[in-house]
C-alpha positions in Angstrom: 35.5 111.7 115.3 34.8 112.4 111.6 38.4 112.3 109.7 39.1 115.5 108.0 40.8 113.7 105.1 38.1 111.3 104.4 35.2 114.2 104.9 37.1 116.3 102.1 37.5 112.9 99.7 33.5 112.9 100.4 32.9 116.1 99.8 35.5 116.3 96.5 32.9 112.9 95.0 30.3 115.3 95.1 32.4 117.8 92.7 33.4 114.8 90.6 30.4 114.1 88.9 30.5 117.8 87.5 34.3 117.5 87.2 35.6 114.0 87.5 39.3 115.9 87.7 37.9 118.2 90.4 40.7 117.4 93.6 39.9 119.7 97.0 42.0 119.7 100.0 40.8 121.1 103.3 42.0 124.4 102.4 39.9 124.8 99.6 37.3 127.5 99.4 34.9 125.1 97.4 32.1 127.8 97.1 34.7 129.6 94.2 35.2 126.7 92.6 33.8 126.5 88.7 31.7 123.6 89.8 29.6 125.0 92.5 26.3 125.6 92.4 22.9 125.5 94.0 22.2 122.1 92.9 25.7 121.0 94.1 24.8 122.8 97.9 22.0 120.7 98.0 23.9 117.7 97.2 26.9 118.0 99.8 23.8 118.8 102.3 22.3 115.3 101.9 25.5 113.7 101.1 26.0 115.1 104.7 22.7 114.1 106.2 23.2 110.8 105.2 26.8 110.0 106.0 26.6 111.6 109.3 23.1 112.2 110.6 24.1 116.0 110.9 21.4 118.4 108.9 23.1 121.6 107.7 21.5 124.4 106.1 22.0 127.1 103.2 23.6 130.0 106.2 25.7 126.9 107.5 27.1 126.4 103.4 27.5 130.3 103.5 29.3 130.7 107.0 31.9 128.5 106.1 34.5 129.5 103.0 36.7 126.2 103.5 36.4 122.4 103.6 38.1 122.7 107.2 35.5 125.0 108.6 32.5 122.6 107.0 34.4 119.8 108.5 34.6 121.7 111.8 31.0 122.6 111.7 29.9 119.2 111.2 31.9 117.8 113.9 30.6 120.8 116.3 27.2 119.5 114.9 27.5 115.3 115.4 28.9 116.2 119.3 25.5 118.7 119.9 23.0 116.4 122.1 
């Protein structure tokens, strides 16, 4: 089981090297953040690939407005067969 808190401290690194104040809690809706952009969704997508062997897309990004629903999408994901 992926822990939530350590999914969001991943996902918050990512927005660190734009913002190295940058701090997200599950509740955050990261895509309204100053930080985000296209590069950045391409980042948290292979930061995700790699950490958990779960491939997302841009409509996965889009149909999730939180940390918690990414989080929950990627566990969904990791438990598909």
């Amino acid at each position: 089981m992926i822990n939530k808190d350590e999914f969001t401290r991943l996902i918050e690194a990512e927005f660190q090297v734009e913002n190295p104040k940058c701090q997200l809690t599950p509740s955050t809706k990261y895509k309204e953040t100053e930080e985000w952009s296209s590069m950045l969704a391409l980042l948290v997508i292979v930061q995700i690939t790699d950490t958990y062997n779960v491939v997302l897309d841009e409509q996965d990004l889009k149909n999730c407005p939180t940390i918690s629903d990414l989080h929950q999408l990627v566990v969904s994901k990791q438990n598909q067969p």
